[in-house]
KOLNUMAR-82195 format. One record per residue: x, y, z of N, C-alpha, C in turn; residue in three letters. Coordinates in steps of 0.001 Angstrom, whole numbers, plus 500000, padded with zeros to 6 digits. Example, Ala and Ser with C-alpha at 12.3 -4.5 7.8 and 13.67 -1.06 7.14 Angstrom:
2
513190494310507800512300495500507800513200496700507800ALA512850497750507080513670498940507140512900500030507870SER
# end
This chain:
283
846426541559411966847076542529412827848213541854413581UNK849384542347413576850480541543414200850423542530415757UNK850458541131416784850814542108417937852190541578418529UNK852826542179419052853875541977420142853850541788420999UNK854848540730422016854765540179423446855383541828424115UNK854825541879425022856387543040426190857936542721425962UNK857996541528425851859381540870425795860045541232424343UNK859097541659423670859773541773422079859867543037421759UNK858809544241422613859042545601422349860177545706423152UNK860456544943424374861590545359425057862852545584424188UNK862479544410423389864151544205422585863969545126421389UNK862786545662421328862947546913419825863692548014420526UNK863113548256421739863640549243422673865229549376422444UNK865841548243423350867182547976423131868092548372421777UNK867082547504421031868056547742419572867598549484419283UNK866894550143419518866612551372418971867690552103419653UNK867979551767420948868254552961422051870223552587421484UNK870449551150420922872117550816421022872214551360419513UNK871126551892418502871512552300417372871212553992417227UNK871179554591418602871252555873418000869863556107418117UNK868759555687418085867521555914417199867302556173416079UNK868123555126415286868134555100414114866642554194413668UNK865732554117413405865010553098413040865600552170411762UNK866237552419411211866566551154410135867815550645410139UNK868094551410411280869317550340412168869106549691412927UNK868164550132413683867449548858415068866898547601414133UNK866160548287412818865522547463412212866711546061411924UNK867873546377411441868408545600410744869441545018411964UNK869125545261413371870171544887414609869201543861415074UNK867939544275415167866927543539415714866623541745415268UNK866731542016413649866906541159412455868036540343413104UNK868994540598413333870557539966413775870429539307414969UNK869522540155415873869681539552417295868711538359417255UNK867318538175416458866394537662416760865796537160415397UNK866632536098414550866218535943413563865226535491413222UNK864835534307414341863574533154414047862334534347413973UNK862402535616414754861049536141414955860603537135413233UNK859766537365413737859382538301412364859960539779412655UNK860282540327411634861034541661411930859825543219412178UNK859841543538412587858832544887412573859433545929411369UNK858090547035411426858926548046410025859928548804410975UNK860745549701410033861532550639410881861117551361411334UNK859899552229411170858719552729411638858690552429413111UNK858335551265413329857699550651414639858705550735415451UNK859979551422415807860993551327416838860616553094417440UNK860652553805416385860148554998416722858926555274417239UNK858016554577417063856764554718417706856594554147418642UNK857181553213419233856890552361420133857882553575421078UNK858757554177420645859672554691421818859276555931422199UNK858096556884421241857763557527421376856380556942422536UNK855259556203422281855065555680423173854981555155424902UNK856568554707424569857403554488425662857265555908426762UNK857747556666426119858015558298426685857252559322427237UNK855619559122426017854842559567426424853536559195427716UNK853726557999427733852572556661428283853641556108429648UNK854487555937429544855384555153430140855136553323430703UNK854229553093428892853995552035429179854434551495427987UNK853908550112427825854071549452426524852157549282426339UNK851399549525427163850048549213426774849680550271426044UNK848627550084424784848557551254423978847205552269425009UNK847677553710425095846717554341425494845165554615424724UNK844198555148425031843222555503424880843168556553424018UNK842732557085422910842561558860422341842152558804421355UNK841808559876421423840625559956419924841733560231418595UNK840883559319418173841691558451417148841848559880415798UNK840668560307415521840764560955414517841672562208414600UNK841954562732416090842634564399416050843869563985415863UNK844387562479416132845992562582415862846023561296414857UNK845326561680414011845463560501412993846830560936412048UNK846257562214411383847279562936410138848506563247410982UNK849074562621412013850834563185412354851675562590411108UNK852628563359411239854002563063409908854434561650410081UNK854700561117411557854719560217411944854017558809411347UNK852271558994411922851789558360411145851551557867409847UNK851753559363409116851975559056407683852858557918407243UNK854191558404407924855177557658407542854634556653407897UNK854392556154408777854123554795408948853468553939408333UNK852133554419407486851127553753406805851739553432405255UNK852355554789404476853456554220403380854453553330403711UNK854924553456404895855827552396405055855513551144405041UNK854484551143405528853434549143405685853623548561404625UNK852436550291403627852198549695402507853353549260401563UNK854208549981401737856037550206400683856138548024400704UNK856456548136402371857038546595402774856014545544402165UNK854518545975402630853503544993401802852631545100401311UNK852362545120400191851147545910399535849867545443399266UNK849741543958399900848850543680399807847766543714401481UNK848432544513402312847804545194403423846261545503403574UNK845715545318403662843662546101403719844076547153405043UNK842961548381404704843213549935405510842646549238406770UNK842130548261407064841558547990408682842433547149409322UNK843335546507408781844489545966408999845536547311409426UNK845965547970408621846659549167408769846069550218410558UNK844823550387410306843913550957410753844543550850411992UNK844146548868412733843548548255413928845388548541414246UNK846568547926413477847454548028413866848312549092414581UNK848241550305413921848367551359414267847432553333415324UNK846137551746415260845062552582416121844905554056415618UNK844450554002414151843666555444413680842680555172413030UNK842331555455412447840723555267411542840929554898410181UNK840197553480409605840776553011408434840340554590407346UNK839550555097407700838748556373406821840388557296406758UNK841212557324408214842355558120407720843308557657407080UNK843508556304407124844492555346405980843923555813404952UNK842993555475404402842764555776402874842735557444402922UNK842834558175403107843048559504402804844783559432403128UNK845586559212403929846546558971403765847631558287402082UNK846582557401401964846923557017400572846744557677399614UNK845005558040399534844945559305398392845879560181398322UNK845873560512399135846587562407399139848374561662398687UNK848685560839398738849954559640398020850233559736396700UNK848965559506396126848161558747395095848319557211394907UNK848344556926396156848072555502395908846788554843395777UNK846771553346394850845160553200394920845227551321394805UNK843918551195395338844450549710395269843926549074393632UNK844572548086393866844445547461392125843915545835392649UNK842953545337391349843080544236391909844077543051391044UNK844247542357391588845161541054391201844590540713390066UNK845290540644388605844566539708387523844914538389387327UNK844063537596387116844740536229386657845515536100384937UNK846560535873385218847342535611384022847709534065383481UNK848270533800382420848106532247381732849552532053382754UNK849384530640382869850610530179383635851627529553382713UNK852635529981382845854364529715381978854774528790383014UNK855940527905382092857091527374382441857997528063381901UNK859250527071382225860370528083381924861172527695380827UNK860405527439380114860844526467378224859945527530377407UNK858870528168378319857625528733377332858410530239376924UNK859447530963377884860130532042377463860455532068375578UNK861688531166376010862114531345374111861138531262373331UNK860479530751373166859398530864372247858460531971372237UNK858340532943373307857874533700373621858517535239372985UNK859918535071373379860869535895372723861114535883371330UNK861369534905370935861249534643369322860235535244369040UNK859116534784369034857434535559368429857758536893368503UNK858262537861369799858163538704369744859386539544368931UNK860427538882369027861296539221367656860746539573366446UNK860345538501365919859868538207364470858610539336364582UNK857341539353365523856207540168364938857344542092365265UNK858278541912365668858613543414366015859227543404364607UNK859707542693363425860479542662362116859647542780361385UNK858238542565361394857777543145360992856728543864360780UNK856689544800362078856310545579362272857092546745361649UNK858660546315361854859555547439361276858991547556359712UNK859231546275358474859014546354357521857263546951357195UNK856679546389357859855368547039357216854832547633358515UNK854854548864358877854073549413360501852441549086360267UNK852208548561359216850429548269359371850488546747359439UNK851115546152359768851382544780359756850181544072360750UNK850169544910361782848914544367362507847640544224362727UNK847493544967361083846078545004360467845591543966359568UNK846657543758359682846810542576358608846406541068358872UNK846498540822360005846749539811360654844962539403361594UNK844540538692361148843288538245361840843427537389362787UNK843505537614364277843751537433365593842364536471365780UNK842020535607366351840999534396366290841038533792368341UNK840244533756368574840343532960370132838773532443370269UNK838675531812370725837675531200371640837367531333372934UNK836163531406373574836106531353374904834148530389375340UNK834218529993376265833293528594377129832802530205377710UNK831228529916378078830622530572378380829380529793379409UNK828980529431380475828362529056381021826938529116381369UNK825973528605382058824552529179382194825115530023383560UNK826429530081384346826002530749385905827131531891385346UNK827498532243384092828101533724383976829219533648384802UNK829295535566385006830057536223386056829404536575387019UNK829582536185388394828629537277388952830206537792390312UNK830119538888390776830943539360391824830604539681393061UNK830793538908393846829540539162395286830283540402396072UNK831588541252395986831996541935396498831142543406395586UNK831023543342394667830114544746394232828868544654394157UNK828080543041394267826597543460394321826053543194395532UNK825562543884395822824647544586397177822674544487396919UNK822474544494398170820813544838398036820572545478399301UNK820243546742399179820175547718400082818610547298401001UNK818415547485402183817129547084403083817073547465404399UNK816399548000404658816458548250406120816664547122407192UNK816204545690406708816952544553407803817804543434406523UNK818001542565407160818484541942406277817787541056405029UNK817451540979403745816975540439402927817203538683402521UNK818712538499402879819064537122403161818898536786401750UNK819526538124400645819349537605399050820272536763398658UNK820147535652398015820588534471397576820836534338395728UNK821799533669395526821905533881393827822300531944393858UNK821854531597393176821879530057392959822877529970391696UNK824087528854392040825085528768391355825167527043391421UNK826255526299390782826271525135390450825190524302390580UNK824272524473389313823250524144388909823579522368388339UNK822509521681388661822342520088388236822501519979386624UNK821683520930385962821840520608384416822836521679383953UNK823983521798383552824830522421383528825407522480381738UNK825610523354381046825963523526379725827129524544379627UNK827738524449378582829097525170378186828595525823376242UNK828888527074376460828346527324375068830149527766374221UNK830394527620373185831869527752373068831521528918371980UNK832115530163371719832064531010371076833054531245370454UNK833551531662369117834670532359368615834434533448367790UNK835581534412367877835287535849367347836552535620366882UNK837034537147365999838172537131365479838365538682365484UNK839215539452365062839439540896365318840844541111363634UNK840127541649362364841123541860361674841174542969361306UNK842191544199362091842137545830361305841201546368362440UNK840147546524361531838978548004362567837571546717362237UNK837939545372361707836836544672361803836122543358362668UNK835060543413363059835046542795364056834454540964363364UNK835275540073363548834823539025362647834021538120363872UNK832713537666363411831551536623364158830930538299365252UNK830307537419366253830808535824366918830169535227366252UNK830612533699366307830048532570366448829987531693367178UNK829026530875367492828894529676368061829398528446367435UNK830554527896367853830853526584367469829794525308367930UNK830165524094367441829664523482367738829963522501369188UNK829247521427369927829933521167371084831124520745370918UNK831860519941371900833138519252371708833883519411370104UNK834539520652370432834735520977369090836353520164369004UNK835730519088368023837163518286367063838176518917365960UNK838915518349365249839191518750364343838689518937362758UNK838193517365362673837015517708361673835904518846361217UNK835196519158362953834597520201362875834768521488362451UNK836218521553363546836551522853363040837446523233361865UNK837173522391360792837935522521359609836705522805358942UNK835183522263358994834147522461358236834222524020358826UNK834335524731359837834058526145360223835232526934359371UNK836442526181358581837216527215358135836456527145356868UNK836500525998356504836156526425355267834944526365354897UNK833930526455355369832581527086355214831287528180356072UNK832602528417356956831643529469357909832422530617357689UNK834038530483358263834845531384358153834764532547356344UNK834626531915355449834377532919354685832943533727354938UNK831872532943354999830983534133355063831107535091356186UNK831237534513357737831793535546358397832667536963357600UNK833504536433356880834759537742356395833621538626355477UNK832857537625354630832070538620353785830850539634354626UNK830446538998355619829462539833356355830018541013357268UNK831189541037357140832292542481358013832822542804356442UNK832366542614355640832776543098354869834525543529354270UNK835146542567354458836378542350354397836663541769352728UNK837269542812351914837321542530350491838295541525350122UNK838117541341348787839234540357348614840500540491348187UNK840756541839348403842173542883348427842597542260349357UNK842100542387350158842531542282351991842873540445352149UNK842184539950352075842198538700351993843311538046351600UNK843982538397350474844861538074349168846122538628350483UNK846348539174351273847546540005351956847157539722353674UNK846396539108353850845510538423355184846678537348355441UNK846807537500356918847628536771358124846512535958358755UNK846616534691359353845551534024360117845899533340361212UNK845500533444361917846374533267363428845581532829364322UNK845692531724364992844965530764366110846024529899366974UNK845520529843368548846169529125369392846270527687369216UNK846950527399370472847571525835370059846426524804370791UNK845143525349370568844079524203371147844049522810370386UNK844172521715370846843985520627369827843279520455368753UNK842416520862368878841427520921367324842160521316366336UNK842695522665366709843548523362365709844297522466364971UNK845329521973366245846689521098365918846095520438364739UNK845215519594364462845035518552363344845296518659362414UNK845986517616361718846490517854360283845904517909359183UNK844238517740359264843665518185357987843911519910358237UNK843612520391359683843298521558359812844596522520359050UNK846072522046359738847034522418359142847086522298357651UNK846888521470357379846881521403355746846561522294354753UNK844735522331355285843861523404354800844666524771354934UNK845321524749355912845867526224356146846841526667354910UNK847944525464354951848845525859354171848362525995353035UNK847843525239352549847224525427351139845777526958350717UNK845992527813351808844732528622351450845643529703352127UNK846315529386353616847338530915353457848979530704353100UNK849082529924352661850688529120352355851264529357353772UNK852387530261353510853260530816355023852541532093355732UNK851243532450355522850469534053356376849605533028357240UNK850141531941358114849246531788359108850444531366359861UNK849472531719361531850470532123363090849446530920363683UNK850202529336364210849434528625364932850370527535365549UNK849743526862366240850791525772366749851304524430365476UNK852819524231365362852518523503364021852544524224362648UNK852730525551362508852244526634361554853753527291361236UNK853642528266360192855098528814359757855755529993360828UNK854473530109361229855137531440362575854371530504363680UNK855218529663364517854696528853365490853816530341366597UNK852958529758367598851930530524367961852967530276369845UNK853297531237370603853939530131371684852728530197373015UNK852746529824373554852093529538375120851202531081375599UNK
# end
Protein backbone atom coordinates (compact mmCIF):
# COMPACT_ATOMS: atom_id res chain seq x y z
CA UNK A 1 0.00 0.00 0.00
CA UNK A 2 1.71 3.27 -0.90
CA UNK A 3 0.94 6.09 1.52
CA UNK A 4 1.67 9.78 1.26
CA UNK A 5 3.35 12.39 3.56
CA UNK A 6 0.79 15.80 3.90
CA UNK A 7 3.68 17.43 2.23
CA UNK A 8 3.23 15.36 -0.98
CA UNK A 9 -0.67 15.54 -1.22
CA UNK A 10 0.00 19.17 -0.76
CA UNK A 11 1.98 19.24 -3.94
CA UNK A 12 -0.71 16.89 -5.85
CA UNK A 13 -3.01 19.62 -4.73
CA UNK A 14 -0.91 22.34 -6.33
CA UNK A 15 -0.16 20.58 -9.46
CA UNK A 16 -3.97 19.62 -9.84
CA UNK A 17 -5.34 23.10 -8.97
CA UNK A 18 -2.19 24.94 -11.66
CA UNK A 19 -3.46 22.27 -14.33
CA UNK A 20 -7.02 22.99 -14.54
CA UNK A 21 -7.96 19.73 -12.79
CA UNK A 22 -6.76 18.01 -15.27
CA UNK A 23 -5.55 14.73 -13.63
CA UNK A 24 -3.03 13.66 -16.30
CA UNK A 25 -1.71 16.92 -16.34
CA UNK A 26 -1.01 17.28 -12.67
CA UNK A 27 0.08 13.77 -13.24
CA UNK A 28 2.74 14.65 -15.71
CA UNK A 29 3.56 18.42 -13.79
CA UNK A 30 3.92 16.60 -10.61
CA UNK A 31 6.48 14.08 -12.45
CA UNK A 32 8.46 17.47 -13.50
CA UNK A 33 8.33 19.12 -10.24
CA UNK A 34 9.35 16.09 -8.12
CA UNK A 35 11.23 13.59 -9.98
CA UNK A 36 13.19 11.60 -7.30
CA UNK A 37 9.58 10.77 -5.73
CA UNK A 38 7.29 8.11 -7.11
CA UNK A 39 4.52 9.50 -9.26
CA UNK A 40 0.79 8.76 -8.15
CA UNK A 41 -2.01 7.57 -10.84
CA UNK A 42 -3.90 10.40 -12.45
CA UNK A 43 -6.70 9.14 -10.61
CA UNK A 44 -5.22 10.11 -7.26
CA UNK A 45 -5.20 14.08 -7.87
CA UNK A 46 -8.95 13.89 -8.28
CA UNK A 47 -9.64 12.03 -5.36
CA UNK A 48 -7.54 13.42 -3.09
CA UNK A 49 -9.20 16.90 -4.14
CA UNK A 50 -12.39 15.60 -3.93
CA UNK A 51 -11.46 14.57 -0.46
CA UNK A 52 -9.92 17.77 0.18
CA UNK A 53 -13.52 19.43 -0.34
CA UNK A 54 -15.54 17.11 1.17
CA UNK A 55 -13.49 16.29 4.66
CA UNK A 56 -11.46 19.38 4.61
CA UNK A 57 -8.74 17.29 5.51
CA UNK A 58 -6.01 15.22 4.10
CA UNK A 59 -6.84 12.40 6.88
CA UNK A 60 -8.96 9.73 5.27
CA UNK A 61 -12.53 9.82 6.83
CA UNK A 62 -14.50 7.01 8.30
CA UNK A 63 -17.69 5.30 6.05
CA UNK A 64 -19.04 2.42 5.23
CA UNK A 65 -17.08 1.14 2.86
CA UNK A 66 -19.51 -0.95 0.91
CA UNK A 67 -22.47 1.92 0.05
CA UNK A 68 -19.83 4.00 -1.78
CA UNK A 69 -17.73 1.41 -3.08
CA UNK A 70 -19.36 1.17 -6.91
CA UNK A 71 -18.86 5.29 -7.57
CA UNK A 72 -17.72 5.96 -11.34
CA UNK A 73 -14.97 7.45 -9.62
CA UNK A 74 -13.87 4.51 -7.93
CA UNK A 75 -14.20 2.44 -10.77
CA UNK A 76 -12.01 4.49 -12.57
CA UNK A 77 -9.65 4.26 -10.19
CA UNK A 78 -9.24 0.50 -9.64
CA UNK A 79 -8.80 -0.02 -13.76
CA UNK A 80 -6.57 2.58 -13.58
CA UNK A 81 -4.11 0.80 -10.84
CA UNK A 82 -4.70 -2.15 -12.55
CA UNK A 83 -4.04 -0.48 -16.44
CA UNK A 84 -0.48 1.15 -14.67
CA UNK A 85 0.22 -2.31 -12.79
CA UNK A 86 -1.07 -5.42 -13.20
CA UNK A 87 0.45 -7.23 -11.02
CA UNK A 88 -1.58 -5.37 -8.04
CA UNK A 89 -3.55 -8.08 -5.43
CA UNK A 90 -7.51 -6.69 -4.72
CA UNK A 91 -6.33 -6.05 -0.87
CA UNK A 92 -3.65 -3.97 -2.01
CA UNK A 93 -6.15 -2.10 -4.30
CA UNK A 94 -8.75 -2.54 -1.52
CA UNK A 95 -6.52 -1.06 1.70
CA UNK A 96 -5.28 1.73 -0.76
CA UNK A 97 -8.28 3.13 -1.82
CA UNK A 98 -10.47 2.11 1.35
CA UNK A 99 -13.38 -0.14 -0.25
CA UNK A 100 -13.79 -3.75 0.07
CA UNK A 101 -11.34 -6.09 -1.74
CA UNK A 102 -14.97 -8.19 -2.44
CA UNK A 103 -15.79 -4.71 -4.46
CA UNK A 104 -12.42 -4.69 -6.44
CA UNK A 105 -13.02 -7.97 -7.76
CA UNK A 106 -16.53 -7.29 -8.86
CA UNK A 107 -15.19 -4.16 -10.23
CA UNK A 108 -12.94 -6.29 -12.37
CA UNK A 109 -15.47 -8.87 -13.28
CA UNK A 110 -18.09 -6.75 -14.48
CA UNK A 111 -14.47 -5.41 -16.79
CA UNK A 112 -13.82 -8.80 -17.61
CA UNK A 113 -10.79 -8.77 -16.19
CA UNK A 114 -9.25 -11.88 -14.55
CA UNK A 115 -6.10 -12.65 -13.02
CA UNK A 116 -3.67 -15.06 -14.82
CA UNK A 117 -0.91 -16.65 -13.36
CA UNK A 118 2.76 -16.03 -14.45
CA UNK A 119 4.21 -19.11 -16.48
CA UNK A 120 7.67 -20.04 -16.42
CA UNK A 121 9.16 -19.98 -19.86
CA UNK A 122 12.79 -21.41 -21.25
CA UNK A 123 15.27 -18.60 -20.93
CA UNK A 124 16.83 -17.02 -24.42
CA UNK A 125 19.75 -15.04 -25.24
CA UNK A 126 19.96 -12.88 -27.86
CA UNK A 127 21.95 -15.23 -30.52
CA UNK A 128 19.01 -17.87 -29.68
CA UNK A 129 16.46 -15.49 -31.94
CA UNK A 130 17.93 -16.37 -35.51
CA UNK A 131 17.85 -19.67 -35.06
CA UNK A 132 14.61 -19.48 -33.75
CA UNK A 133 13.35 -17.58 -36.82
CA UNK A 134 14.94 -19.74 -39.28
CA UNK A 135 13.15 -23.00 -37.75
CA UNK A 136 10.20 -21.16 -37.97
CA UNK A 137 10.69 -20.19 -41.61
CA UNK A 138 11.56 -23.50 -42.83
CA UNK A 139 8.69 -25.60 -40.64
CA UNK A 140 6.10 -22.67 -42.12
CA UNK A 141 7.63 -24.01 -46.01
CA UNK A 142 6.57 -26.67 -45.25
CA UNK A 143 3.74 -26.55 -43.95
CA UNK A 144 2.87 -24.58 -47.17
CA UNK A 145 4.09 -27.64 -49.35
CA UNK A 146 2.51 -30.41 -47.44
CA UNK A 147 -0.38 -28.84 -44.75
CA UNK A 148 -0.13 -32.42 -43.02
CA UNK A 149 3.44 -31.95 -42.52
CA UNK A 150 2.97 -31.98 -38.83
CA UNK A 151 1.79 -35.32 -38.70
CA UNK A 152 4.48 -36.36 -39.97
CA UNK A 153 6.95 -35.43 -37.76
CA UNK A 154 7.46 -37.38 -34.34
CA UNK A 155 8.04 -34.65 -31.66
CA UNK A 156 10.19 -36.62 -28.70
CA UNK A 157 11.08 -34.74 -25.11
CA UNK A 158 11.96 -35.93 -21.90
CA UNK A 159 11.13 -34.88 -18.53
CA UNK A 160 12.87 -35.83 -14.46
CA UNK A 161 10.16 -36.68 -12.31
CA UNK A 162 10.81 -36.78 -8.58
CA UNK A 163 9.61 -38.77 -5.34
CA UNK A 164 8.16 -35.01 -3.88
CA UNK A 165 6.01 -34.35 -7.32
CA UNK A 166 3.93 -31.19 -7.60
CA UNK A 167 2.30 -30.16 -4.81
CA UNK A 168 0.65 -26.26 -4.63
CA UNK A 169 0.19 -25.00 -1.14
CA UNK A 170 -1.95 -22.01 -2.44
CA UNK A 171 -4.95 -24.52 -3.59
CA UNK A 172 -4.63 -27.21 -1.00
CA UNK A 173 -6.46 -26.57 2.07
CA UNK A 174 -7.76 -28.77 5.07
CA UNK A 175 -10.87 -27.48 6.31
CA UNK A 176 -11.31 -27.79 10.60
CA UNK A 177 -12.86 -26.09 12.99
CA UNK A 178 -9.32 -25.12 14.80
CA UNK A 179 -6.28 -25.38 13.31
CA UNK A 180 -4.94 -28.93 12.14
CA UNK A 181 -1.23 -27.70 11.77
CA UNK A 182 -1.27 -30.17 8.44
CA UNK A 183 2.19 -30.68 7.30
CA UNK A 184 3.42 -32.29 3.84
CA UNK A 185 7.16 -33.42 4.11
CA UNK A 186 9.37 -32.32 1.20
CA UNK A 187 13.25 -32.56 0.64
CA UNK A 188 13.55 -35.94 1.63
CA UNK A 189 17.28 -37.61 2.66
CA UNK A 190 16.97 -40.45 0.03
CA UNK A 191 16.07 -38.61 -2.94
CA UNK A 192 15.63 -40.16 -6.73
CA UNK A 193 14.98 -38.67 -10.23
CA UNK A 194 12.98 -41.00 -12.57
CA UNK A 195 13.65 -39.70 -16.37
CA UNK A 196 10.74 -40.44 -18.73
CA UNK A 197 10.32 -39.98 -22.51
CA UNK A 198 7.23 -39.90 -24.66
CA UNK A 199 6.90 -38.85 -28.16
CA UNK A 200 3.62 -37.51 -29.96
CA UNK A 201 3.44 -38.58 -33.95
CA UNK A 202 -0.09 -37.54 -35.79
CA UNK A 203 -3.11 -38.71 -33.37
CA UNK A 204 -0.39 -41.24 -31.81
CA UNK A 205 0.76 -41.31 -28.57
CA UNK A 206 4.45 -42.93 -28.59
CA UNK A 207 5.79 -44.65 -24.84
CA UNK A 208 6.13 -43.46 -22.15
CA UNK A 209 9.10 -44.78 -21.25
CA UNK A 210 11.45 -44.95 -18.65
CA UNK A 211 14.99 -44.34 -19.60
CA UNK A 212 17.64 -45.46 -17.92
CA UNK A 213 19.65 -43.35 -15.07
CA UNK A 214 22.27 -40.85 -16.18
CA UNK A 215 21.25 -41.19 -19.53
CA UNK A 216 24.64 -41.14 -21.93
CA UNK A 217 24.95 -41.41 -25.33
CA UNK A 218 25.61 -44.92 -25.69
CA UNK A 219 22.49 -45.55 -23.86
CA UNK A 220 20.43 -43.64 -25.59
CA UNK A 221 21.39 -44.96 -28.93
CA UNK A 222 20.59 -48.66 -27.54
CA UNK A 223 16.85 -46.89 -26.88
CA UNK A 224 16.82 -45.82 -30.66
CA UNK A 225 17.54 -48.62 -31.93
CA UNK A 226 15.99 -51.18 -29.87
CA UNK A 227 13.22 -49.74 -27.85
CA UNK A 228 12.19 -46.97 -30.14
CA UNK A 229 10.88 -49.42 -32.77
CA UNK A 230 8.81 -51.48 -30.63
CA UNK A 231 7.37 -48.47 -29.01
CA UNK A 232 6.20 -47.33 -32.87
CA UNK A 233 4.88 -50.92 -33.32
CA UNK A 234 2.82 -50.94 -30.05
CA UNK A 235 0.86 -47.40 -31.23
CA UNK A 236 0.66 -49.06 -34.01
CA UNK A 237 2.35 -46.84 -36.45
CA UNK A 238 2.75 -48.73 -39.98
CA UNK A 239 5.50 -48.88 -42.07
CA UNK A 240 3.84 -46.51 -44.65
CA UNK A 241 4.21 -43.95 -42.10
CA UNK A 242 7.57 -44.69 -41.05
CA UNK A 243 9.10 -44.71 -44.67
CA UNK A 244 7.71 -40.62 -44.75
CA UNK A 245 8.43 -40.17 -40.71
CA UNK A 246 10.32 -36.89 -39.48
CA UNK A 247 12.25 -37.46 -36.05
CA UNK A 248 12.91 -34.75 -33.94
CA UNK A 249 14.73 -34.34 -30.48
CA UNK A 250 16.34 -31.50 -28.43
CA UNK A 251 19.81 -30.48 -28.04
CA UNK A 252 20.39 -32.53 -24.65
CA UNK A 253 23.92 -33.98 -24.73
CA UNK A 254 23.18 -37.48 -25.04
CA UNK A 255 21.52 -36.67 -28.15
CA UNK A 256 24.49 -34.54 -29.44
CA UNK A 257 26.73 -37.82 -29.71
CA UNK A 258 28.04 -38.90 -32.72
CA UNK A 259 27.19 -42.45 -32.72
CA UNK A 260 23.69 -41.03 -31.93
CA UNK A 261 23.89 -38.63 -34.98
CA UNK A 262 25.11 -41.15 -37.16
CA UNK A 263 22.48 -43.71 -36.43
CA UNK A 264 20.18 -40.96 -37.36
CA UNK A 265 21.47 -40.14 -40.61
CA UNK A 266 21.72 -43.41 -41.73
CA UNK A 267 17.97 -44.59 -40.68
CA UNK A 268 16.27 -41.02 -41.38
CA UNK A 269 18.96 -39.56 -43.88
CA UNK A 270 17.77 -35.66 -43.93
CA UNK A 271 13.81 -36.35 -41.93
CA UNK A 272 15.45 -35.74 -38.60
CA UNK A 273 15.10 -32.14 -36.50
CA UNK A 274 18.04 -32.15 -33.67
CA UNK A 275 20.99 -30.34 -32.51
CA UNK A 276 23.85 -31.21 -35.08
CA UNK A 277 20.97 -32.62 -37.47
CA UNK A 278 19.77 -31.43 -41.11
CA UNK A 279 17.01 -29.16 -39.67
CA UNK A 280 19.14 -27.90 -36.62
CA UNK A 281 16.61 -28.04 -33.44
CA UNK A 282 17.19 -24.14 -31.86
CA UNK A 283 16.99 -23.28 -28.02
Amino acid sequence: MVEYTNAEKADMILAYEATDCNGRAAQRLYAERHPVRRTPAHTMFARLHQQLCETGSFQKAARNRDRTARTELNEEIVLDMVETTPSLSTRGIANEIEISYSSVWRILDDSALHPFHYQRVQSLKECDFAPLQAFSQWYLQQRIANPFFAASVLFTDEASFSREGIFNTHNSHSWAAANPHVTRTRAAQDRFLVDVWAGILGDHLIGPYILPDHLTGPRYLIFLEQVLPELLDSAHVTAVTRTSMWFQQDGDPAHFSISVRNHLDATCGERWIGRGGPVHWPP
